[in-house]
N, C-alpha and C positions, 0 to 999 in steps of 0.2 A: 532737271530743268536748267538749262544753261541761259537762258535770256533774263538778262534782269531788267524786275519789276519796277514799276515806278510805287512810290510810297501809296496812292492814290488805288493802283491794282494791286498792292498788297492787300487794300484794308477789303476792297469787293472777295478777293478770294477767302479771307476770313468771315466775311460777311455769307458768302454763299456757302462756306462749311458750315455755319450756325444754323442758317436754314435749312440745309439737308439733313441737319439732326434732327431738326425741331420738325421737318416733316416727314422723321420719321417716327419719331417720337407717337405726333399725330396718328397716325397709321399701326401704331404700336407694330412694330418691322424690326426686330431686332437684329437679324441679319443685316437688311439696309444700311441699320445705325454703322454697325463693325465696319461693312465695307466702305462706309463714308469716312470712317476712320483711316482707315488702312491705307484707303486712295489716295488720300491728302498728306499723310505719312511719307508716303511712298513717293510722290511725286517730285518731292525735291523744292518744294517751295521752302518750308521750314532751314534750308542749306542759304536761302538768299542773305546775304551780307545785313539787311534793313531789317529782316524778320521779326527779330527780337524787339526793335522798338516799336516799328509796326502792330507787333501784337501787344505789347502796353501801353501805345498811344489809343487801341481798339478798345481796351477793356476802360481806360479813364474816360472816355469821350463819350461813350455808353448811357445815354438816358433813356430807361424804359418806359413803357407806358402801363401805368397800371389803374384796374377800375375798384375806387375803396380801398386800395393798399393791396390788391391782389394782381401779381406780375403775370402779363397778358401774352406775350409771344415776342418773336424776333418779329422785328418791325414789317418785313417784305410778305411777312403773313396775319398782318394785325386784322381780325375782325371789326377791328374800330374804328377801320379808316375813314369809312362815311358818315359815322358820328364823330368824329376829330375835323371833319372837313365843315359839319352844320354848326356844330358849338365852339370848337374852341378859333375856328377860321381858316385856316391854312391845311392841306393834307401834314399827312404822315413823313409824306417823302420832301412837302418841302419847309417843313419843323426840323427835319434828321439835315437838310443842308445848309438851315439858318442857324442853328444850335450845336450841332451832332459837330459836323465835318470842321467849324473851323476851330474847334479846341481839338481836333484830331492832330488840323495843319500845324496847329499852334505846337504839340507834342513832336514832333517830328524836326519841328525845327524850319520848317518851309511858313512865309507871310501869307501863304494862299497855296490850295489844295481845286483843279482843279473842278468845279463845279459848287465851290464854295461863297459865303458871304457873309462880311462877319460885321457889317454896319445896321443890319435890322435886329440882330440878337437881343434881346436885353441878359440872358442869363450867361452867354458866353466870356464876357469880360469878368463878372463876378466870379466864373469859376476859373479863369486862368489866374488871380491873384491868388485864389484858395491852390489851386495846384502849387503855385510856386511856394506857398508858403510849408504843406504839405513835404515837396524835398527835400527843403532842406531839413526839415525836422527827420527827415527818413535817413538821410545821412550821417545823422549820429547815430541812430541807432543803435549801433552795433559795439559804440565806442567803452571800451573799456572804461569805469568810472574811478578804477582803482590802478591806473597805472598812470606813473608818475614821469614816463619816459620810455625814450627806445629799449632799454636794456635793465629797466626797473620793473618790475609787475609784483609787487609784492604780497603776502597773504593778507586775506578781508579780514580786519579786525572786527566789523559791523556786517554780517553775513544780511541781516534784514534792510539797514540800510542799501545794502552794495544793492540788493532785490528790487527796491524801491525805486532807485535812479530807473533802471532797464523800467518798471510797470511804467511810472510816469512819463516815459518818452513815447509808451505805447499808447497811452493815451490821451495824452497831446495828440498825438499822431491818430487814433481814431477821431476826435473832436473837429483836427484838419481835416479830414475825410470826409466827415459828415456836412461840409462845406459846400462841396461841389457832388455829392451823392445823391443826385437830385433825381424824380422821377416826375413826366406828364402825369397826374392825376386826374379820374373821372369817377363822379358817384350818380346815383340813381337815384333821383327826385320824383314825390308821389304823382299821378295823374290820377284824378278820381279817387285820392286816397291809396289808389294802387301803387307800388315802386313795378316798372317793367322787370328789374335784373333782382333777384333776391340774391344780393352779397354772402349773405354766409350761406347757402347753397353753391355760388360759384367757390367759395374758398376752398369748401371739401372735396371739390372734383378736382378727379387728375383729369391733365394735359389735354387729352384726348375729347374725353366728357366735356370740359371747359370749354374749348374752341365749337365744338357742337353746338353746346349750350347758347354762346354768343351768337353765333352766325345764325342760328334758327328764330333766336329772337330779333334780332335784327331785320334777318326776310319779312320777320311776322308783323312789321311796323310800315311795309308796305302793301298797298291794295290794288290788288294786281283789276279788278273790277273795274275800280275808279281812276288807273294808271295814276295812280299818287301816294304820295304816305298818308298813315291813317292819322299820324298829327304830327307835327314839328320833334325835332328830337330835341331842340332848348325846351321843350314843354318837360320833359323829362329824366333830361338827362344836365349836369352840369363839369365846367373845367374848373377843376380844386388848384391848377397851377403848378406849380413845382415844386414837391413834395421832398422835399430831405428826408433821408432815410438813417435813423440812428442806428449803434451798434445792441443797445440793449434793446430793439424791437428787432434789428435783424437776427440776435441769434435767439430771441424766444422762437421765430420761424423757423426756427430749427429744432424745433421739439427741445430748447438749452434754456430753464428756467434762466430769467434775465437778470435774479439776486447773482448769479455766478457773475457777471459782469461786474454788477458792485461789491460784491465781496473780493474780485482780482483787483479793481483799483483801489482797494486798501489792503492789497497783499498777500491776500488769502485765494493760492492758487487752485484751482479747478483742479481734478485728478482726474481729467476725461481730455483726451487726445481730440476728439470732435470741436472740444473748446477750441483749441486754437488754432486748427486747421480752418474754421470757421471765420475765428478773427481775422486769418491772415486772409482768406476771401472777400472779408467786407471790406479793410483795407487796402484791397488790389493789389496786393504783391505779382507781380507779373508772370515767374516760371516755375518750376518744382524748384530749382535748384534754391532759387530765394524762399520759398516758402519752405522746405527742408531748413533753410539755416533760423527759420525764424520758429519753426518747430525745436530744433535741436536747440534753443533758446532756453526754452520752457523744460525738456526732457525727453521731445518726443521726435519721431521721425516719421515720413509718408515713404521712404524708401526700400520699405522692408517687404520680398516676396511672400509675404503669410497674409501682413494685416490690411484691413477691410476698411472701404470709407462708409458702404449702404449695399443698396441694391435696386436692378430694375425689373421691372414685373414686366415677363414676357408669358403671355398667355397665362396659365394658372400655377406659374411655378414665378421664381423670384431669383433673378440670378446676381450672385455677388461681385460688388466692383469691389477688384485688390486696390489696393494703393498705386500698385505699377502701370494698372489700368488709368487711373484718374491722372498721375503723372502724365501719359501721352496725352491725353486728354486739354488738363492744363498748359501742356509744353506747343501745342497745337494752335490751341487760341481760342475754345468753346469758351463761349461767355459763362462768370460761375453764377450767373443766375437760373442760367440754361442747365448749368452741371445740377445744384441745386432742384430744378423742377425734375427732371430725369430722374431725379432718387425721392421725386414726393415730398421735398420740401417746402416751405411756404418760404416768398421774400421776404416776410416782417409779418409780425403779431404787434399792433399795439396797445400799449398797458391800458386797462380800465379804469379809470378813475373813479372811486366812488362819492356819488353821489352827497353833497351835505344837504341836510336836514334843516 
């Protein structure tokens, strides 16, 4: 590809690689997926000078929509769009250019991103302070706690302590995260006693099942007899708002008991490689190469030809994604919530509280 993009047609070609996975996803087309891969690979767009931050301004900008805490699609195929349109007011598409687009512009570095507006927002200012605050805490990171200078690095006398600076920057740095991690939420209120969408039935279906599920009930709430709906969707359905997404609900959605979370921020590290390929997902780390060094942090690495992140079920066999797989993957721009549903994971489990007496 020799013409270059504008930041604007960076972020639509990212956006319509998401949807060609996600319908194929739909369509369970494993071939499709590969070749949707391959094309976008191939094509030379990943070679554009902007790419790179194009696809971390794509993945921060990112607010999904989910119903009950359950992550519903890339937006350009949300079955929800005419329930987002009766209850919460505005479509899909014009939330993703009140919200979405101007923390994109804001990332990029541009005060305006074609087709954007950022004076009706209310959540897009909140979260560009959380972003800024966010990098700079991402920018130590890495900072050595025990070197004293350009040409000093001396041995850790306090092997736990030296551990403890690296944890607590990580979770500062998830806490910032969870600032602007924000998703549309919608839940399903009774009519007649009845709830329309039974939640924990949508939770346990894959991708496929899910979308079905939605679009059929949906249709079902129109009468096609009486050319009307058979009642209001605010009768039924409600907007829960903007839903922050924490890091101990997102990796119990990962089949990752959520004590592992509290037990790493007092030190006590996980011996499961999924941990913190995980963390580094919720956190947005943007390419393999940064999420490799933030693996090789901890002890672990996604660059190895042998090891496995999951698998996708194509027809009645289950085939494995290597690491080197999800590397192009990541390195590409698929949203990792999208990575995430592809391997049957859930966005978030949230903890039960029990009940007092």
């Amino acid at each position: 590809m020799k013409d270059k993009l504008s930041y604007r047609q960076l972020y639509d070609e990212i956006e319509t690689l998401n949807t060609s996975v996600f319908d194929s996803l739909i369509n369970r087309d494993f071939e499709s997926f590969q070749n949707t891969i391959n094309e976008f690979v191939d094509s030379g767009i990943m070679e554009q000078d902007e790419f790179a931050t194009a696809r971390e301004a794509y993945r921060y900008s990112s607010m999904p929509f989910t119903f009950d805490g359950t992550w519903i699609s890339v937006d350009s195929r949300n079955p929800l769009d005419r329930l987002v349109m009766d209850v919460a007011g505005p479509s899909i598409q014009e939330i993703h250019a009140r919200d979405v687009m101007p923390f994109y512009a804001y990332m990029v570095g541009h005060t305006e991103v074609q087709g954007t507006s950022q004076t009706d927002s209310k959540i897009a200012g909140k979260r560009y302070a959380a972003l800024q605050h966010y990098k700079e805490l991402y920018k130590d990171l890495y900072k050595d706690p025990s070197s004293k200078g350009t040409w000093s690095i001396p041995l850790v006398s306090d092997a736990e302590k030296h551990k403890m600076v690296y944890i607590n920057r990580i979770t500062e740095l998830a806490a910032a995260r969870s600032k602007f991690y924000a998703t549309y939420d919608f839940t399903s209120l009774p009519l007649n006693g009845m709830k329309i969408i039974d939640s924990e039935k949508l939770r346990n279906m894959d991708t496929s099942e899910k979308i079905k599920y939605l679009t059929e009930t949906f249709d079902d709430i129109y009468d096609p007899a009486k050319n009307k709906n058979r009642f209001n969707h605010s009768d039924c359905f409600s907007f829960d708002g903007f839903e922050k997404i924490l890091a101990s609900n997102y990796l119990q959605g990962k089949d990752i008991d959520r004590k592992n979370w509290k037990r790493y921020t007092k030190g006590d590290l996980p011996v499961k490689a999924e941990f913190y390929l995980q963390l580094a997902f919720y956190l947005t780390i943007p390419s393999s190469d940064e999420i490799e060094k933030f693996m090789n942090l901890h002890g672990y690495s996604i660059k190895g030809n042998m090891t496995r992140f999951g698998g996708i079920k194509d027809g009645n066999i289950t085939r494995p994604v290597l690491h080197r797989d999800l590397c192009r993957w990541i390195d590409a721009g698929i949203d990792y919530n999208l990575i995430n549903e592809i391997c049957g994971l859930k966005l978030e489990q949230k903890e039960l509280r029990k009940k007092s007496h």
